[in-house]
N, C-alpha and C positions, 0 to 999 in steps of 0.2 A: 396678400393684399386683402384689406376687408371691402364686405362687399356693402355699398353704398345705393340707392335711386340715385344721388346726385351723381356718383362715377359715372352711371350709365345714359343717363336724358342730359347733364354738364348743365348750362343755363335757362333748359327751356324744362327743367323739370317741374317746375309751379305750374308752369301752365297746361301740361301734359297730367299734371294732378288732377288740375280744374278740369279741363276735357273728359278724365274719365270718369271724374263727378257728375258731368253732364250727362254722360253717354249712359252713367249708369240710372241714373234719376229717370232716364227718357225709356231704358232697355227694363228693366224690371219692374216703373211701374207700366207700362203698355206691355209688359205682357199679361201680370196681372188682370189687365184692364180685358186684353182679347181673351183669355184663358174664361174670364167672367161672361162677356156679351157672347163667347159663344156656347157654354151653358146655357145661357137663358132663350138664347135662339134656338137650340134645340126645342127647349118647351114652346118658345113661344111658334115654331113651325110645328109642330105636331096639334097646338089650341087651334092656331088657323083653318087646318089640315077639316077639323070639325067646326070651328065657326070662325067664316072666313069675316063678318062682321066684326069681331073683337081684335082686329088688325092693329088698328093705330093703339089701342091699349095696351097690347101686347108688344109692338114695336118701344114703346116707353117704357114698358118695365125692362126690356131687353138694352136700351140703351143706359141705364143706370151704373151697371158699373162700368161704364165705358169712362166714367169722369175720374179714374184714378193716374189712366192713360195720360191726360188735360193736364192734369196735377204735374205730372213728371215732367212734363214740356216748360211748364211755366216755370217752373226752378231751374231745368237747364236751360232755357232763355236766359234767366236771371244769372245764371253761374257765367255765360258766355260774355254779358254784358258786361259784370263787374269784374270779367279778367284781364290781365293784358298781358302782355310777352315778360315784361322785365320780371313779374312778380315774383317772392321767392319759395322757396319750396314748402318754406313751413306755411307758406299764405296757397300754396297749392293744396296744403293737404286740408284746411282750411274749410276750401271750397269743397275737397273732396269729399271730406266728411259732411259738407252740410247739404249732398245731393242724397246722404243715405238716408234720414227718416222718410223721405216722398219715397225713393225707391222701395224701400220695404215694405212700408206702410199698403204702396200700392199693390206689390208684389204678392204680400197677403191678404189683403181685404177683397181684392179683384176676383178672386176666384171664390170666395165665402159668398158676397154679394150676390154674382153671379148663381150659385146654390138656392140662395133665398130667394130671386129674381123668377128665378124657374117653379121653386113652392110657388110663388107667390101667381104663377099662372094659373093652379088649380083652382086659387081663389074666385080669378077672373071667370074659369070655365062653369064654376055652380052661381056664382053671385056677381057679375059682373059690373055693378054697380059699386061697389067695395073697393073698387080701384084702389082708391085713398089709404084704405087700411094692407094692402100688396106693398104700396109705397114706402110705407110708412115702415115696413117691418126690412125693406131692403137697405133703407135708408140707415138705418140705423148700425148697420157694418159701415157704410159711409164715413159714421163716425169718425172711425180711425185712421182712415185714409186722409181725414181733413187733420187729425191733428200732426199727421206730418209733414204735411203739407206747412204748417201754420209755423211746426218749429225750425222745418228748413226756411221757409220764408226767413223767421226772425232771424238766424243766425247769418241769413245774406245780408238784410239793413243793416242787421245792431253791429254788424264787426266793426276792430278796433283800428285798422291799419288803412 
């Protein structure tokens, strides 16, 4: 007997694809996302530790890459909504695939971010005014969490079926 996904899930395997599309977009980028905020919560509890004044600065750069997490939610939202029971498997695998750029993207930027977040506290602790330029340099791993974000979105709208 060869072995098949449809042998084994019979009609509900599209959407047992979609599901794990979902699951994965929400599972690898929030861990990414925690892997990163808690890097930077290290620094940013050891900055505090010495200036308990630089708190809400520090909570912000620490909450940065928490938005790759946000990202995975929003496509498996999206992957949830636009599924249904009947769908078929190659429309499962569909969706499956198009939860993988947010999951990875967040998967790996989450914890880069997070690295830079935590640089980016030293900044805060000599020149705390420089906020902007801490931001600016975490932000910019951000980058690529957005663009898979951006091509999972499209390929949820643009499908053809």
């Amino acid at each position: 007997m060869e072995f098949s996904i449809v042998n084994i899930f019979g009609e509900y395997t599209g959407i047992i694809l979609a599901g794990l599309g979902a699951a994965l977009a929400v599972f690898l980028s929030g861990y990414g996302s925690s892997k990163g905020v808690g890097i930077a919560g290290e620094s940013a509890a050891a900055l505090c530790k010495e200036k308990p004044e630089l708190y809400g600065q520090a909570l912000v750069m620490q909450l940065l890459p928490a938005t790759q997490g946000l990202y995975g939610f929003v496509v498996a939202v999206m992957i949830i909504i636009f599924s249904s029971v009947d769908m078929t498997a190659g429309q499962g695998w569909y969706f499956f695939m198009a939860g993988l750029p947010v999951a990875f993207g967040g998967y790996f930027s989450g914890p880069y971010q997070g690295r830079v977040s935590a640089s980016g506290m030293q900044i805060l602790a000599q020149r705390p005014e420089n906020l902007s330029q801490a931001m600016t340099f975490s932000a910019m791993v951000e980058t690529y969490a957005i663009l898979g974000l951006v091509v999972s979105i499209l390929m949820l709208v643009l499908k053809t079926f």
